[in-house]
N, C-alpha and C positions, 0 to 999 in steps of 0.2 A: 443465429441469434444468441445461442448459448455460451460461445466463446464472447461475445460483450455482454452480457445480464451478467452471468456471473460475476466475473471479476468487478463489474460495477457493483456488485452486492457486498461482496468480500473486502473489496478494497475499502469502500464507503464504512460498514461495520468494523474495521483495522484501523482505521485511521483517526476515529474518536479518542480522546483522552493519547493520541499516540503525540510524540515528541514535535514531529513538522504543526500538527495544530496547536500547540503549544508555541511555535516560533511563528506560528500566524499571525495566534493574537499578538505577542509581542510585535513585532513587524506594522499592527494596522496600530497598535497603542503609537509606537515611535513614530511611524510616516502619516500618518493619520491619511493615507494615499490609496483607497483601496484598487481601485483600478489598474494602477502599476506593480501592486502588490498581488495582483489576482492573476495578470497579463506573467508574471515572472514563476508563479507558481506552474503554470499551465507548460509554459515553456521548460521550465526544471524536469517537471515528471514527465513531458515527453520525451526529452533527452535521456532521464535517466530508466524510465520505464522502455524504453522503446532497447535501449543497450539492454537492459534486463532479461527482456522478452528475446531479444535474437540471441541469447546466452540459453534461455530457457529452449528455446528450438532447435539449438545447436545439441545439445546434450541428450534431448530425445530420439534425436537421429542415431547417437553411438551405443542407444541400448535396445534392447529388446522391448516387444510393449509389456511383457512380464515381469522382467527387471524394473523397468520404467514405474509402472505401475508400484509395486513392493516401495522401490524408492520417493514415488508421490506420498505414499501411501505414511509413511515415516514422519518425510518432511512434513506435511500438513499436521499431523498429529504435534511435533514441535511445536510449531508455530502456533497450534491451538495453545497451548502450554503457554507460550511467550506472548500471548492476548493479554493473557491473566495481569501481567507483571506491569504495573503505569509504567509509564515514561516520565522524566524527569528535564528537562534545557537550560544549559551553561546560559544564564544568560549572558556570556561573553561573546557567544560562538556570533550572535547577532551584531551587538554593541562595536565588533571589532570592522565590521562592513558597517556600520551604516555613512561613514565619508560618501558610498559609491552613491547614495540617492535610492528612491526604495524601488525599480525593477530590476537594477542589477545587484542590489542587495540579495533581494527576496529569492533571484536565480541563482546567485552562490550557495546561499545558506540553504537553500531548499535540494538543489543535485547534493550538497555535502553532507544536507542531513537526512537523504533517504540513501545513501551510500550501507549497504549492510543493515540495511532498517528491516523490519518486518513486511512492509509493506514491496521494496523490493523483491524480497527474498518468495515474497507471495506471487509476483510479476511472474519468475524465474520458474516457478513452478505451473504456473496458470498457462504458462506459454509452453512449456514441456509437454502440457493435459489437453489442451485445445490446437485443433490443427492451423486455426487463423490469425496469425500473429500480430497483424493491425490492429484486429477487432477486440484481442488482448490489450494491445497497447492504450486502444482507444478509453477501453471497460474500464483497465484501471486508471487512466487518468482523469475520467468520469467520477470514478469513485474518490478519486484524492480530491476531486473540485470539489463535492456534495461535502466533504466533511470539511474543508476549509472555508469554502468561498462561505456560508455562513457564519465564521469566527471573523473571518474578514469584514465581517460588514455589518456584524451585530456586534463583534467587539464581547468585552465583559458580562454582557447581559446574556447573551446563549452560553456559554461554556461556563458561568456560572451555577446554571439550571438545568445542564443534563446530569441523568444517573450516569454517570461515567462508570460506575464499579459495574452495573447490569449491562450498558453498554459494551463492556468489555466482556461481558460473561457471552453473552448474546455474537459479540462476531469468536471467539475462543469452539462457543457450540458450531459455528458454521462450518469452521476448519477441520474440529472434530468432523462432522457429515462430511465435509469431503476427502478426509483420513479414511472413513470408514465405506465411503463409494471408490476410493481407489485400491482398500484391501480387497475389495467386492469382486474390480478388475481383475487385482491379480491374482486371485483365489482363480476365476474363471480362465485366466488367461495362461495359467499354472497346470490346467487340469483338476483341479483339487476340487472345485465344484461342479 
């Protein structure tokens, strides 16, 4: 169960104030379509979650769990760092798909803009950490639902009214924890504890 809690917690607390929920709401303002919008989201971050994750299992196998660990251990500490920082969207990157209609919009823009996003890069690493790599795949695209499908369908009125800046402080601390449960690893798995 661990391998999907988590990344549904980490993923869900990353994805607040991050750039794809910003191209959410833009997306349900445009289409005013949430359904096709929500249906194209799901499909996005399983394709590009699910690539991430057999990325993040592949790279666990070619190290050591001590290495492995040091290098979790890194990566997450980044990423807590890069919580901090909003995200900003071209509102072009949207306006330039919407001819396709809004599920094959919402599927372009959503694979190309979790491409090197945090939230990938948190996949990549979740699936390195955890021996189950569906139940990764599953956790974070649970977690990218939770924080979209409500911009989807509340539109203006919820992302108006979240603390986005504690929001962000709040999933940055969670990465820090599991920065500092993967130094924990390879302190132990080093010998050094």
């Amino acid at each position: 169960m661990e391998s999907l809690l988590v990344p549904t917690g980490i993923v869900a607390l990353a994805e607040i104030g991050d750039k794809t929920q910003l191209l959410a709401l833009l997306l349900a303002a445009r289409f005013r379509k949430p359904w096709p919008i929500i249906a194209g989201i799901i499909a996005a971050t399983l394709a590009n979650h699910f690539a991430a994750g057999a990325i993040g299992s592949w790279v666990a196998s070619l190290f050591s769990a001590a290495t492995l660990s040091w290098t979790l251990a890194a990566s997450f500490a980044a990423v807590a760092l890069w919580t901090l920082v909003p995200d900003k969207l071209d509102d072009d990157e949207a306006s330039q798909l919407k001819r396709y209609g809004p599920f094959l919009t919402t599927l372009i823009a959503f694979f190309l803009a979790e491409m090197g996003d945090k939230t990938q890069i948190a996949t990549v690493m979740l699936a390195a950490q955890y021996p189950h790599l569906l139940m990764v795949v599953i956790g974070t695209t649970l977690g990218m639902l939770l924080a979209n499908v409500p911009v989807v369908l509340a539109g203006n009125f919820a992302a108006e009214r979240l603390p986005l800046a504690l929001i962000r402080r709040v999933a940055a601390a969670a990465f820090a924890a599991l920065a500092l449960y993967a130094g924990y690893e390879a302190l132990k798995l080093s010998g050094l504890l």
